[in-house]
C-alpha positions as CSV (number, residue, x, y, z in Angstrom):
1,X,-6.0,-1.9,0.2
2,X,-8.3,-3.0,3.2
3,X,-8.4,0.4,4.7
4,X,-9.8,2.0,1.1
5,X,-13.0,1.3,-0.4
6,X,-15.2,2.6,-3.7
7,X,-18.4,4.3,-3.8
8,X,-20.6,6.6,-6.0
9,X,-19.2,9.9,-6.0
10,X,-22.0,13.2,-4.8
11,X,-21.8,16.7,-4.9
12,X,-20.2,16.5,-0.7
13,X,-17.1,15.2,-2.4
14,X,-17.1,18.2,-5.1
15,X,-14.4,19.9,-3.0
16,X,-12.1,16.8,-2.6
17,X,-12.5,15.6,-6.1
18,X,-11.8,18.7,-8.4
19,X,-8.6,19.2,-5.3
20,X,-7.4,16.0,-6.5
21,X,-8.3,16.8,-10.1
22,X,-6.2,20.4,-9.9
23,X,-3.1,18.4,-8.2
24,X,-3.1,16.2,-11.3
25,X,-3.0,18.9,-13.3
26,X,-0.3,20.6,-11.8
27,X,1.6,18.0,-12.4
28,X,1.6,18.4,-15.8
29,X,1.2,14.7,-17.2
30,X,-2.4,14.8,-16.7
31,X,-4.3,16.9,-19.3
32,X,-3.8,19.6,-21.4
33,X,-6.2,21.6,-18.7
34,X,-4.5,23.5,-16.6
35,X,-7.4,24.3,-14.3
36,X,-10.0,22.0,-12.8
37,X,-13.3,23.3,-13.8
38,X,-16.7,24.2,-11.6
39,X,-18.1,21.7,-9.9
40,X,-21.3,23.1,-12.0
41,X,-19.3,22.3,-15.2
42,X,-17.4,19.3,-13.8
43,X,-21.1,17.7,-13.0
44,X,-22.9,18.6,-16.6
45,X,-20.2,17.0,-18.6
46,X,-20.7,13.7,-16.7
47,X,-22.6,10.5,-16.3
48,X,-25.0,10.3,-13.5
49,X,-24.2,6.8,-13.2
50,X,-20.7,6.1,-13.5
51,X,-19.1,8.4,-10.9
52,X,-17.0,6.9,-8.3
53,X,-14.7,8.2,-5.7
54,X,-12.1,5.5,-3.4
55,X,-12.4,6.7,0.4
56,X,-10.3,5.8,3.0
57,X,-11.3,4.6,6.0
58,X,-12.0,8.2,7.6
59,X,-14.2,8.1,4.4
60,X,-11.8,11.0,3.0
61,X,-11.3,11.0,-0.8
62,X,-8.3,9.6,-1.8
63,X,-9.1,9.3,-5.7
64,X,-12.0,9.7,-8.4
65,X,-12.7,8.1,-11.9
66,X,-16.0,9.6,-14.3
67,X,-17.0,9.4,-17.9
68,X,-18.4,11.5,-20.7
69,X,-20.1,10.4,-23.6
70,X,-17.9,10.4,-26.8
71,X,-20.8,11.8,-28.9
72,X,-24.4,12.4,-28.3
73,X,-25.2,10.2,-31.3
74,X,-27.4,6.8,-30.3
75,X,-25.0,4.8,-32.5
76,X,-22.1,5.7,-29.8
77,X,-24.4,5.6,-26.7
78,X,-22.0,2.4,-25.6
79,X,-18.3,4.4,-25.9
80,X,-17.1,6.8,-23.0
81,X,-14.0,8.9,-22.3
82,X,-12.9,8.2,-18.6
83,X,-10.9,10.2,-16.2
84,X,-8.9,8.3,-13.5
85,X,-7.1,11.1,-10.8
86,X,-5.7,9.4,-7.6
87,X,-4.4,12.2,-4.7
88,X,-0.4,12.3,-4.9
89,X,0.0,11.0,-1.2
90,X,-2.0,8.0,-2.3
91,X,-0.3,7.4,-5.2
92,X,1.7,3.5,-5.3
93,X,-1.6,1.9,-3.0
94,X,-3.5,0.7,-6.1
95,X,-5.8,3.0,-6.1
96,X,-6.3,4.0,-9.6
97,X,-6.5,0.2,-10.5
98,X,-9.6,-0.4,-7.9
99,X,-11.1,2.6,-9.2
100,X,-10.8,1.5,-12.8
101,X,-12.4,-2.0,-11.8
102,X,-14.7,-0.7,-10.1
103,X,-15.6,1.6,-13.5
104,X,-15.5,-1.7,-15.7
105,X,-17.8,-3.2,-13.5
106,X,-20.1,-0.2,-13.6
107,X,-20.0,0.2,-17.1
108,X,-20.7,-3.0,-18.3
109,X,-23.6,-3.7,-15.8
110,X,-25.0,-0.5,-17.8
111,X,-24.2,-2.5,-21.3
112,X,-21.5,0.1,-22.3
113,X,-19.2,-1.4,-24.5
114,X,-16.0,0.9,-24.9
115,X,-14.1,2.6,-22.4
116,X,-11.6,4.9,-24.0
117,X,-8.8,7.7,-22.9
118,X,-5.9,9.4,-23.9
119,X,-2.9,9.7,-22.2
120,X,0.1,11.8,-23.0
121,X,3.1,9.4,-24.0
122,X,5.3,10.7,-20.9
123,X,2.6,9.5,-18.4
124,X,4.5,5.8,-18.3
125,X,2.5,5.0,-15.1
126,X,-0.6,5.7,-16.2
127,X,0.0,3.7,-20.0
128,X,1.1,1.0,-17.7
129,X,-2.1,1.3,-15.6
130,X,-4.6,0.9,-18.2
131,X,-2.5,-1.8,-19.8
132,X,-2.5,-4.0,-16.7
133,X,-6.5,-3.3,-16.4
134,X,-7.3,-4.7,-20.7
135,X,-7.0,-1.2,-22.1
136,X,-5.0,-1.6,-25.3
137,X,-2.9,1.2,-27.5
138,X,-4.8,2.0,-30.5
139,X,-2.7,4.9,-32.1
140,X,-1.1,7.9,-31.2
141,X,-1.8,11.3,-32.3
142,X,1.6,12.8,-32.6
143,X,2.1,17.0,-31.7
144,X,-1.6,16.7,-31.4
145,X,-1.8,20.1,-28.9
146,X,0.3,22.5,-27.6
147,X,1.2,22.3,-23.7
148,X,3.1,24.7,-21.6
149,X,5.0,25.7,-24.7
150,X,5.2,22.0,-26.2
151,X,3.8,20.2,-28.4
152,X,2.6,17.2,-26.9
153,X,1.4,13.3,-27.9
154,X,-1.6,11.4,-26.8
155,X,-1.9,7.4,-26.9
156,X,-5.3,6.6,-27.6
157,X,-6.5,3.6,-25.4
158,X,-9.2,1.7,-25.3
159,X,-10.7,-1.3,-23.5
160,X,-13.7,-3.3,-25.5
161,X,-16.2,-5.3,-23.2
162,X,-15.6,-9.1,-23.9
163,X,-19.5,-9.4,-22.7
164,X,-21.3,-6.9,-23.8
């Protein structure tokens, strides 16, 4: 992991990011998107301040992780929905687990307090993931949406700050 390295994600990396975003998606594990949005879009419907992008050591991006608020209430201003999306020929490196550190660092320097995601139940490498890194299963919303012609389920996970 010497040769990759975390930093804030900018707009240069728009190109390289929403790539890496689409090849998750193709996938078909990732999200019940099908089709990585704008940049424009992709930008509004995240925080500033918790952006962040693993380069390698050509400074290429090799993964991304972002949030969005959960609500715009000021109750809630401490919960987010992250994304974690590592390139396919990076995947096995650790690279979604430095990202993911890097984010619960970032978050709770800002004095968020919940991280939370869903993942679909077939995604075992991701579940494991965000287990390894505190996240913790807090239900599943069975046949909650329809995907390629299936109705898929979503574990809910989340990972509570044990300092903030």
């Amino acid at each position: 992991m010497a040769d990759i390295t975390v930093r804030p994600m900018t707009s240069d990396d728009a190109d390289r990011v929403l790539a890496i975003y689409q090849a998750g998606l193709d996938g078909g594990n990732a999200s019940f998107e099908t089709t990585a949005p704008t940049w424009t879009t992709f930008d509004e419907g995240k925080l500033p301040d918790h952006r962040l992008v693993a380069v390698d050591a050509d400074d290429t991006v090799v993964g991304w992780v972002a949030v969005s608020p959960t609500s715009s209430r000021a109750v809630y201003a401490g919960v987010v929905e992250h994304s974690v999306y590592v390139d396919p020929a990076a995947r096995g490196r650790g690279v979604a687990r430095l990202l993911l550190d890097a984010l619960i660092a970032s978050t709770e320097a800002a004095g968020i307090w919940t991280i939370q995601s869903g993942v679909f139940s077939e995604n075992t490498a991701s579940l494991t993931l965000h287990q390894r890194a505190g996240f913790r299963v807090i239900g599943i919303r069975e046949r909650v949406g329809r995907h390629h012609g299936r109705w898929r389920d979503v574990v809910l996970l989340e990972r509570r700050s044990p300092v903030i």
